[in-house]
C-alpha positions as CSV (number, residue, x, y, z in Angstrom):
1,X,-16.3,-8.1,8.0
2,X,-17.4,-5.0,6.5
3,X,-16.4,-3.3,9.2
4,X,-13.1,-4.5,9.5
5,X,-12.6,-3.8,6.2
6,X,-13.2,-0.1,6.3
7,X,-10.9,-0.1,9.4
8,X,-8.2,-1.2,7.4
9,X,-9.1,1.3,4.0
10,X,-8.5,4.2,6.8
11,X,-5.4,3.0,8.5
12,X,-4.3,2.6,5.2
13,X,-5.1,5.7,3.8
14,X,-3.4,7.1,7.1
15,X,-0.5,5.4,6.1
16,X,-0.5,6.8,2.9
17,X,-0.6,10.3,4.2
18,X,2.5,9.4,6.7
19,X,4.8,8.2,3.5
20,X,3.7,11.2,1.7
21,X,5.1,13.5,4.2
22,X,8.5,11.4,4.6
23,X,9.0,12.0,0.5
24,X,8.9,15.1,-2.0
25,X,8.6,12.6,-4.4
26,X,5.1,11.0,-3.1
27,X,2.4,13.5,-3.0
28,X,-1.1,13.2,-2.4
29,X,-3.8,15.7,-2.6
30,X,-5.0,15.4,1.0
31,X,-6.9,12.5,3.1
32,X,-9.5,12.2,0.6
33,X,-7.0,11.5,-2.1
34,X,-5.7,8.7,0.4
35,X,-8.9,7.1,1.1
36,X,-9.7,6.5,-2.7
37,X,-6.1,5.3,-2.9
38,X,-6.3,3.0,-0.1
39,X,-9.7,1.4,-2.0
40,X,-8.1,0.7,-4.9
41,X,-5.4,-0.4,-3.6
42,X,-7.6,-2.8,-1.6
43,X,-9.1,-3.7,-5.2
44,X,-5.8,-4.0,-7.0
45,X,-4.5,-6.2,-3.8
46,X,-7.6,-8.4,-4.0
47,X,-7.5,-8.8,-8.5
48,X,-4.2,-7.7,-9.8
49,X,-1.4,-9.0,-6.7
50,X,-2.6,-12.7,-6.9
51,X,-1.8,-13.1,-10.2
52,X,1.2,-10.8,-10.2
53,X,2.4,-13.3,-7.0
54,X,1.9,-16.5,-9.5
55,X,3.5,-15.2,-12.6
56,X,6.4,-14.7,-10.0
57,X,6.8,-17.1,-7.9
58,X,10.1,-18.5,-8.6
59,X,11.5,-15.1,-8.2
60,X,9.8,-14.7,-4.7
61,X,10.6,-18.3,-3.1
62,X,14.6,-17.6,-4.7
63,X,14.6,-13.8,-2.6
64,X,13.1,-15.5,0.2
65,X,9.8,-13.3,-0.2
66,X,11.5,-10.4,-0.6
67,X,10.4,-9.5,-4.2
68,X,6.7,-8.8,-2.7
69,X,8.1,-5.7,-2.1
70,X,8.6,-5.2,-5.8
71,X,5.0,-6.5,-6.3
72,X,3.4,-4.2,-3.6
73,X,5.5,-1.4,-5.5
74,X,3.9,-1.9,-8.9
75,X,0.4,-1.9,-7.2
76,X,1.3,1.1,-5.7
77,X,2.3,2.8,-9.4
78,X,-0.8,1.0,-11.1
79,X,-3.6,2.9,-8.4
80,X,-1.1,5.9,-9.3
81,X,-1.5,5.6,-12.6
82,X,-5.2,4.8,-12.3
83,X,-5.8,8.5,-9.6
84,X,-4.0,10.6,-12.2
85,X,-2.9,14.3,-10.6
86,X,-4.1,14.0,-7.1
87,X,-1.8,10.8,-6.4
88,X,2.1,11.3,-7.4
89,X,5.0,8.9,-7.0
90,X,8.2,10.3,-8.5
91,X,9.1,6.8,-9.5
92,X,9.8,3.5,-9.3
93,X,12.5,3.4,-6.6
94,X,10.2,5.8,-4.0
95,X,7.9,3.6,-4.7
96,X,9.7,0.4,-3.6
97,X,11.0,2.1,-0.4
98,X,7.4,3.6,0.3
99,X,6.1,0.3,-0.5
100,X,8.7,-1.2,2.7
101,X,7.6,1.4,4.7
102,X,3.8,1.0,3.9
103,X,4.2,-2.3,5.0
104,X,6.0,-1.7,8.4
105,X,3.4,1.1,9.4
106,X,0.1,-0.8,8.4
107,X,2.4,-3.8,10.5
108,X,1.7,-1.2,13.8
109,X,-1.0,0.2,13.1
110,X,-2.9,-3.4,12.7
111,X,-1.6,-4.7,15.4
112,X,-2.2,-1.2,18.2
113,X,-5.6,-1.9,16.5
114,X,-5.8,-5.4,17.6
115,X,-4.1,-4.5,21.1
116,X,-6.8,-2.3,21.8
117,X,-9.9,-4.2,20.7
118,X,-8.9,-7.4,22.8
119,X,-8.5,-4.7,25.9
């Protein structure tokens, strides 16, 4: 479990470094930078996202899920906010679209991942 968890800190954290080179407007310091975003963002996923998903709820069922996009999007300025100079997001709308894109890239690289360990 552990283990897996680390996995996913560094695919992550690779992801991170892919978005940052799509956008001016996203920078990170380096792959050290990403790693100590991807953990908080593993901590902010695992205390802040639940209860940002609850509060809401009605807004998520009404865009058919869609505003967890939003959600991942204020986690992503909140671990921002929390790294201070060596993480950068320009603002809230690269953050949404980086926050799509995050999603779509951890979507591959989780499943070449799986691909490969069932091999």
């Amino acid at each position: 479990m552990f283990i897996r968890w680390i996995l996913s800190i560094v695919l992550n954290a690779v992801a991170l470094i892919v978005v940052s080179q799509l956008f001016d407007s996203f920078q990170l310091e380096g792959f050290g930078a990403a790693v100590l975003a991807s953990f908080i963002l593993s901590i902010l996923n695992v205390i802040i996202k639940p209860i940002l998903i609850i509060l809401t709820l009605p807004i998520t069922v009404l865009s058919l899920g869609l505003f967890l996009f939003v959600i991942n999007a204020i986690t992503l300025m909140i671990a921002q906010g929390l790294m201070g100079s060596s993480f950068i997001i320009g603002g809230f709308g690269t953050a949404l679209i980086a926050a799509v894109i995050l999603a779509i890239l951890n979507l591959l690289l989780n499943s070449l991942i799986k691909d490969s360990v069932k091999s």
